[in-house]
N, C-alpha and C positions, 0 to 999 in steps of 0.2 A: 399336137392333139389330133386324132385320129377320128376323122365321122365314122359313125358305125358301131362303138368302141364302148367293152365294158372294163371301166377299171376296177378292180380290188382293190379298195383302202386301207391301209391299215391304222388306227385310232391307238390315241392313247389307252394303255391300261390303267392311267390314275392321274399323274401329272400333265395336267392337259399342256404345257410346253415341250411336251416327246412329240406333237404330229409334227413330222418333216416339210421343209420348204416345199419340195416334190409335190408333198399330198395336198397342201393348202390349195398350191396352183390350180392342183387338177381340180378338186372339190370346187375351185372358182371357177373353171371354166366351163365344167360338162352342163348338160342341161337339165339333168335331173339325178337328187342323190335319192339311192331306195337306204334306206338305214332302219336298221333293227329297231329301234325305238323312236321314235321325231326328238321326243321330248328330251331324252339324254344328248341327242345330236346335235339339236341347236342349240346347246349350253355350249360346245364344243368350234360352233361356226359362228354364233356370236362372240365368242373371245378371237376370234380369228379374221371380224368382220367378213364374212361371208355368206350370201344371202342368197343364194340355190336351191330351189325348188326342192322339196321333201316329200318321199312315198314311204310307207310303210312297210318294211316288207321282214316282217318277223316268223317264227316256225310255222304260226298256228296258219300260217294267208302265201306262205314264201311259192306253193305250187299252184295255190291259186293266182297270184300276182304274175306269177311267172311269161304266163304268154302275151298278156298285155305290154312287161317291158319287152320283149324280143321283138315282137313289133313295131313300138318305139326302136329299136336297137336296126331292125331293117330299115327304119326308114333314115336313117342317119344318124339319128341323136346319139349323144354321147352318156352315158348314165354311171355313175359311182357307187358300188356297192362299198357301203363301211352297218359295221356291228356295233355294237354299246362301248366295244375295249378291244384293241388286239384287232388280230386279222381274222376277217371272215373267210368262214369254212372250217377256221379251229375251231371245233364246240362251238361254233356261232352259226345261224343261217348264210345261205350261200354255196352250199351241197345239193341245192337240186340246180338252181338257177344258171351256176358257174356248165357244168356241163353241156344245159340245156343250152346255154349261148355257145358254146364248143360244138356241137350238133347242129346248130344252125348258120357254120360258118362265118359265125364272129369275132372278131379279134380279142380277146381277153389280155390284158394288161396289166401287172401285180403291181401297186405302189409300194412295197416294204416297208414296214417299221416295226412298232413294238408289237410282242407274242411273250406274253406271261409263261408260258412252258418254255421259252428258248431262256427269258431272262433269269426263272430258277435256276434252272441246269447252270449255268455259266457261274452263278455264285454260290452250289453245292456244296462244291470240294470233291463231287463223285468225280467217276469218270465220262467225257462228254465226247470220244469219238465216237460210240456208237452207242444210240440210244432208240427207243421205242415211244412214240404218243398214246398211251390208253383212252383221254380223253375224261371226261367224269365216271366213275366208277360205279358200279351197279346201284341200284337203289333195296334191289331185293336183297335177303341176305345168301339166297340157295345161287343166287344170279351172280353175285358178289365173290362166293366162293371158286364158286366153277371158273369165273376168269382169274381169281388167283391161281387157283393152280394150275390153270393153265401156265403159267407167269414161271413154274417151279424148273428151275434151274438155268430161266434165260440169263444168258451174259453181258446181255446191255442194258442198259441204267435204264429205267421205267419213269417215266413220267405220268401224271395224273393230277386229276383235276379234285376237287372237293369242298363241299359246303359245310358251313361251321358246326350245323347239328346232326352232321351225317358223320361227321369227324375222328372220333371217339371209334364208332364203330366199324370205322374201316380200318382205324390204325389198330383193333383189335385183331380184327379179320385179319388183318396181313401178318400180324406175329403168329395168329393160330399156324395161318397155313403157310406161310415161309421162314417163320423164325423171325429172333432177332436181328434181323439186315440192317447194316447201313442205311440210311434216310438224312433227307432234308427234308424241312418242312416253310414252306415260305408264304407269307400272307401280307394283302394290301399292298403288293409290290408297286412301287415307284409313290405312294402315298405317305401321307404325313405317320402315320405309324407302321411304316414294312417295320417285319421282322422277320429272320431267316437264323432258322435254331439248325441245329449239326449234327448229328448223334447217332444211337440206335431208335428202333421204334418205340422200345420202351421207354426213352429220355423223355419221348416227344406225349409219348400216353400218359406218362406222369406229368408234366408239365402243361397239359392241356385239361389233365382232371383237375389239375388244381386252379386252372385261372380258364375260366371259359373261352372259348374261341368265339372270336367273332372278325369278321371280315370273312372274303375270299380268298383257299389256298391252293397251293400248288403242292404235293408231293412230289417228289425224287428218290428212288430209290432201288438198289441193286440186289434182284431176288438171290444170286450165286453169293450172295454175301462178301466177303471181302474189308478190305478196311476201312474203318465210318469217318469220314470228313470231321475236322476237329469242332468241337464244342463252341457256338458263339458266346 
């Protein structure tokens, strides 16, 4: 363990036995963890018994908080950034902070683990040498469009983020503007009800008008079309 030192955590996405030996360590020994929510985090370090200091440091406060830890972070301390699930900086705060400690010539440090967009991909059936993170997709509908087609003919698998009542209308959106494609569709992943369907978009539009979505998912899917990973 390194004085000075900010680690990236990365936190379970459901099954809170995915955090790594690695991350426990470190969550035990730095001197202060800044985590996206307290309250999700210490469900997380009380099963883990660990009992480290917690700051707050979520989108709406992450650039205000920012300079107070880098100061911390000069004078020695060792501080852990972790997110609600996954690694921070994916769709999670830790986009301003991570650089701003890179600017201030401090050692940044990745603990690796679980990343919801790596664990779809991998059980897609697309192809996974070469893909793209969009991150959550627009909330506008004119916002929404415009990055699909941007998207219109890329050849690497597409990854994306999405909420259950936004769901519907993206998987519309994406058949408007890119067709029937290839898609996975994976939700709750590493939880008591994942589920990970295979298909085209339309498998997934029908199957989700009929039984509502709920949980958080993940998209997959290849805008140049190609052949759809088989049916679960």
């Amino acid at each position: 363990m390194m004085a000075g030192t900010l680690y990236v955590v990365a936190t379970p996405i459901g099954n809170l036995g995915d955090l790594t030996i690695r991350a426990v360590e470190v969550l035990r020994s730095v001197d202060l963890i800044a985590a996206e929510d307290t309250r999700r985090t210490r469900i997380l370090l009380q099963r883990h018994g660990i009992t480290t200091p917690m700051v707050g440091v979520y989108d709406a406060v992450e650039r205000r908080r920012t300079p107070e830890l880098i100061r911390r972070l000069n004078t020695g301390q060792r501080i852990a950034l972790v997110s609600d699930a996954g690694t921070p900086g994916i769709a999670d705060p830790g986009g301003y902070l991570i650089p701003q400690a890179i600017t201030a010539g401090i050692p940044v440090v990745p603990i690796s683990g679980p990343c919801a967009a790596i664990a779809a991909l991998v059980a897609s059936g697309l192809p996974m040498d070469r893909f793209v993170f969009e991150g959550y997709l627009p909330v506008k509908p004119g916002k929404l469009r415009r990055r699909l087609e941007a998207l219109r003919g890329e050849e690497r698998t597409v990854i994306g983020y999405e909420t259950p009542h936004r769901l519907g209308r993206s998987l519309q959106a994406i058949h408007d503007v890119l067709g029937d494609v290839p898609m996975a569709v994976a939700r709750e992943l590493t939880k008591a009800f994942e589920e990970i369907r295979r298909g085209r978009v339309s498998d997934h539009a029908r199957h989700f008008h009929e039984h509502p979505p709920r949980g958080e998912f993940v998209l997959v899917f290849c805008p140049a079309g190609g052949r759809p990973p088989r049916l679960a």
